[in-house]
C-alpha positions as CSV (number, residue, x, y, z in Angstrom):
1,X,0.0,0.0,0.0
2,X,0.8,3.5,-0.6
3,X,-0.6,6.6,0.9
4,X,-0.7,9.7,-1.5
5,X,2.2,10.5,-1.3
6,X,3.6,7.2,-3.0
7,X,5.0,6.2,0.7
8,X,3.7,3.6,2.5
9,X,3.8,4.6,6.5
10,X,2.2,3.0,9.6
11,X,-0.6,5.6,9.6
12,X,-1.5,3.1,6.9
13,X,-2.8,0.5,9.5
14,X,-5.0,2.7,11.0
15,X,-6.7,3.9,7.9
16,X,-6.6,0.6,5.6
17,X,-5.8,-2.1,7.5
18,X,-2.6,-2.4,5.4
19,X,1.2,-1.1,4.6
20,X,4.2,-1.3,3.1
21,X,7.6,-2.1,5.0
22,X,10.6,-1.1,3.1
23,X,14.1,-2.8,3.3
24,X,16.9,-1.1,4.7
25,X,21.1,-1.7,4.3
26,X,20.8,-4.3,7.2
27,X,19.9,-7.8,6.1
28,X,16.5,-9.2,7.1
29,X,15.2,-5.9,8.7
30,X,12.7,-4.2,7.1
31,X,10.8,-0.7,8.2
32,X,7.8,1.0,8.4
33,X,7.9,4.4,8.7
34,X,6.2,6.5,11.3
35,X,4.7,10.1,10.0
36,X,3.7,12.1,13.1
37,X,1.1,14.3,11.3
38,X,-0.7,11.2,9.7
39,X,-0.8,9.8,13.3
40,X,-2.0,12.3,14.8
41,X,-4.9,12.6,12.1
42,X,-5.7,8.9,13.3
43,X,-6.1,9.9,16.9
44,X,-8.6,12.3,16.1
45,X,-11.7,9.8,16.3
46,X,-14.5,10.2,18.7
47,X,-14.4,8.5,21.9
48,X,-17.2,5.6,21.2
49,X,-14.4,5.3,17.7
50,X,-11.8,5.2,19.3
51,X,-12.0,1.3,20.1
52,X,-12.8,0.2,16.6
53,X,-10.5,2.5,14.5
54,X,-7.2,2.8,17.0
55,X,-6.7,0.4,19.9
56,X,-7.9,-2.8,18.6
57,X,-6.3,-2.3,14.8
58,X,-2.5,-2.9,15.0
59,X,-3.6,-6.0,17.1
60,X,-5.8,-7.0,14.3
61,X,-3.1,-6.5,11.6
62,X,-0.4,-8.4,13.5
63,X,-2.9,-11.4,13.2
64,X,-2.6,-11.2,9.5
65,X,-1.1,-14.9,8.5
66,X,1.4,-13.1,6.3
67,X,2.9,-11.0,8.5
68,X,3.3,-13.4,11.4
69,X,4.8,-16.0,8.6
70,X,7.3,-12.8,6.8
71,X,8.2,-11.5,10.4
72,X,10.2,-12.9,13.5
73,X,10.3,-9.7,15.4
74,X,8.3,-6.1,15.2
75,X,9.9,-3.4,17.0
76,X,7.0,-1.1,17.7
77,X,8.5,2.2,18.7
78,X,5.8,4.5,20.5
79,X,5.8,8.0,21.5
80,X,5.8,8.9,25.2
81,X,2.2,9.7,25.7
82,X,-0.2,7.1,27.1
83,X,-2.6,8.5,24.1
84,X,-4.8,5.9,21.4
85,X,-1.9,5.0,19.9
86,X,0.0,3.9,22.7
87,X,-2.9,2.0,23.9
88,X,-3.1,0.1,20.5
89,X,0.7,-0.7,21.1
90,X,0.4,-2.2,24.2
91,X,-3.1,-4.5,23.0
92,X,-0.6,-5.7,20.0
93,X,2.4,-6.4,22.1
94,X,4.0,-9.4,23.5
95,X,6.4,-7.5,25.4
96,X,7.1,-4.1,26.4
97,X,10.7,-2.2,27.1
98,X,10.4,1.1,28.9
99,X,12.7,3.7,28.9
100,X,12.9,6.6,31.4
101,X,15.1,9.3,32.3
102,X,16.5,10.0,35.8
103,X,14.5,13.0,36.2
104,X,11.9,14.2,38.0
105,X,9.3,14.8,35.6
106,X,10.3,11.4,33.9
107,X,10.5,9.7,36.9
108,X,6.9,10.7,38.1
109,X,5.6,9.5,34.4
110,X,7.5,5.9,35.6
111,X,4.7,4.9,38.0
112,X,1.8,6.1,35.2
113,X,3.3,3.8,32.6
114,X,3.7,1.2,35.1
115,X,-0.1,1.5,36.4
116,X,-0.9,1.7,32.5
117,X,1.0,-2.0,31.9
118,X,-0.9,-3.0,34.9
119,X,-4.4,-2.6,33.4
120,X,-3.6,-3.6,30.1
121,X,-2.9,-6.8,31.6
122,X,-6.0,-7.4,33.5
123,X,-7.9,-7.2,30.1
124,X,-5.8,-9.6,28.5
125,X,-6.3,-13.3,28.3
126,X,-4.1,-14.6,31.5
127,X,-2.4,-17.0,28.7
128,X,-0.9,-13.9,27.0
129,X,0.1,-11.6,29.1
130,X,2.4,-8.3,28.4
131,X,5.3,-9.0,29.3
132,X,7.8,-6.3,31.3
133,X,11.5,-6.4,30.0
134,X,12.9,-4.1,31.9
135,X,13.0,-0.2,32.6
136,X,16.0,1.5,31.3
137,X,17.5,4.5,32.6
138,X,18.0,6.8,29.2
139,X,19.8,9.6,28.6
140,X,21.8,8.8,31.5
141,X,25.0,11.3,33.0
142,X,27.6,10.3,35.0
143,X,28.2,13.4,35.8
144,X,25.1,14.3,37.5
145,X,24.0,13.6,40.9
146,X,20.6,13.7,40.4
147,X,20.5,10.6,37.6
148,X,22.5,8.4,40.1
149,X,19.9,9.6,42.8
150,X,17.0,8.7,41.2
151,X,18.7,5.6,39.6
152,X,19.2,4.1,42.7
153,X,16.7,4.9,44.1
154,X,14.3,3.1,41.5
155,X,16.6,0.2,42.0
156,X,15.9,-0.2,45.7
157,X,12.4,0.2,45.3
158,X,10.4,-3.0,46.6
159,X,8.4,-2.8,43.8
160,X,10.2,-1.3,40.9
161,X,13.6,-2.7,41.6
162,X,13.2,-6.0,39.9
163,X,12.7,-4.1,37.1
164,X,15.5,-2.1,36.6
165,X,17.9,-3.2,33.8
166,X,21.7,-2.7,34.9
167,X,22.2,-1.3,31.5
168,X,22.5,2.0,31.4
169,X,21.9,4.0,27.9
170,X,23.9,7.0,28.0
171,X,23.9,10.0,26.3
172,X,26.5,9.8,23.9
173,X,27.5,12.6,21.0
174,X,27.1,9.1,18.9
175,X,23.1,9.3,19.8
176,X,22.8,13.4,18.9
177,X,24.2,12.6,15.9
178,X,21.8,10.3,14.3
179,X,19.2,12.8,13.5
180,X,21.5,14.0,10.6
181,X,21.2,12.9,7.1
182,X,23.0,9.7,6.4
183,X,24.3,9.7,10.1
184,X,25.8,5.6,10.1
185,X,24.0,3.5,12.4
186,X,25.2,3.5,16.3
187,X,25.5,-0.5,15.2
188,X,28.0,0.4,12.3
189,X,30.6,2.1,14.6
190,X,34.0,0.6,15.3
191,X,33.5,-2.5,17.7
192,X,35.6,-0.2,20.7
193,X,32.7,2.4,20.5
194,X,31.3,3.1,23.8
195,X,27.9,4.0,22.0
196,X,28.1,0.8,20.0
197,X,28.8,-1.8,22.9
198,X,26.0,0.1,24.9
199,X,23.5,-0.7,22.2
200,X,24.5,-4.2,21.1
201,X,24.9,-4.7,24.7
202,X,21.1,-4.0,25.3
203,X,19.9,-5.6,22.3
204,X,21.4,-8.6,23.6
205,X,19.8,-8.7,26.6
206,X,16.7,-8.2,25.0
207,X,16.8,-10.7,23.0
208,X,17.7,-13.3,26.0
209,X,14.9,-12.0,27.7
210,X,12.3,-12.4,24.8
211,X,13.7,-16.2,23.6
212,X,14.1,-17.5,26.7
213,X,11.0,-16.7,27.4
214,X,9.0,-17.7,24.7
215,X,11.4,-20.7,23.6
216,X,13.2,-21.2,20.2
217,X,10.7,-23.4,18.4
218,X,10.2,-23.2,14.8
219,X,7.1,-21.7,13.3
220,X,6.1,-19.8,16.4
221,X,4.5,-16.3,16.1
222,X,6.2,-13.2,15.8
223,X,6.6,-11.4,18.8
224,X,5.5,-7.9,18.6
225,X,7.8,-5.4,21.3
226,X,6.3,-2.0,22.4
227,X,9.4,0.2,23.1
């Protein structure tokens, strides 16, 4: 599918029920792109809509035999809000990664998202429930008092602590630096890059956490990760 203007986009979903993912220089990963002003358009339904047209739809086109067949893993990446389309994330997940800075205003948002997973597991199925990967601290500064603070403070938590990944996603010149055109991926830097062993470091133990979970047998379904 493409919209009008010859590009598919995952706006697409919402409206059709279909899209086109594009290939990119990395073998076997494919993308969708996001547009923000098409996805902003699909939020604005009415509330008794709302059900119909956004929550239950990227659930809907996950089910689709050919996309669980074509696809091992979707990445869903979702704004920070806890709007529509957030909500349709979390219904079409299998697992959910959340990241959070060490400060205040972030911090406060923590226990919202965390009350927000909560609910959208009591109206699941108990046989598939979203699953919690971990919270990551993002953005993270050595230098400042505050992020250790507040990091460690999450971590001795009674009820947050389990959660908290030891992984620690900095914020590296690597990171500002991939909003420019062309920027090479943080993955494509040389294998002594602090940026690069950060990320592959993560993405390893994300992966561990997903397939140990959910087991290695052939023909399973794709898991679907809201980040």
């Amino acid at each position: 599918w493409a919209g009008s203007d010859g590009r598919g986009a995952s706006a697409d979903i919402f409206r059709h029920g279909v899209t086109v993912s594009y290939p990119t220089h990395i073998a076997n990963l494919e993308i969708v792109p996001g547009q923000s002003n098409e996805l902003l358009l699909v939020e604005r339904v009415t509330q008794q809509e709302v059900t119909k047209a956004v929550h239950k739809q990227l659930a809907a086109w996950f089910e689709d035999a050919k996309i669980r067949d074509e696809f091992e893993l979707v990445v869903i990446d979702t704004g920070p809000s806890k709007g529509p389309l957030t909500t349709s994330a979390l219904h079409a997940a299998t697992h959910i990664l959340i990241p959070a800075e060490m400060e205040e205003l972030s911090v406060e948002g923590l226990y919202g998202m965390l009350a927000y997973w909560s609910v959208n597991n009591l109206q699941r199925p108990s046989t598939n429930p979203l699953t919690l990967l971990g919270i990551v601290a993002n953005k993270f500064d050595n230098r400042l008092p505050i992020h250790k603070h507040y990091y460690d403070a999450l971590s001795a938590d009674p009820g947050i602590g389990k959660y908290m990944l030891p992984i620690k996603m900095h914020y590296w010149q690597d990171y500002k630096e991939q909003a420019m055109h062309d920027a090479k991926s943080v993955l494509h830097l040389s294998a002594g890059n602090k940026t690069r062993q950060e990320a592959e470091a993560l993405c390893k133990l994300m992966e561990e956490r997903i397939y140990g979970q959910v087991g290695q047998q052939m023909g399973k379904p794709a898991d679907q990760s809201a980040f």
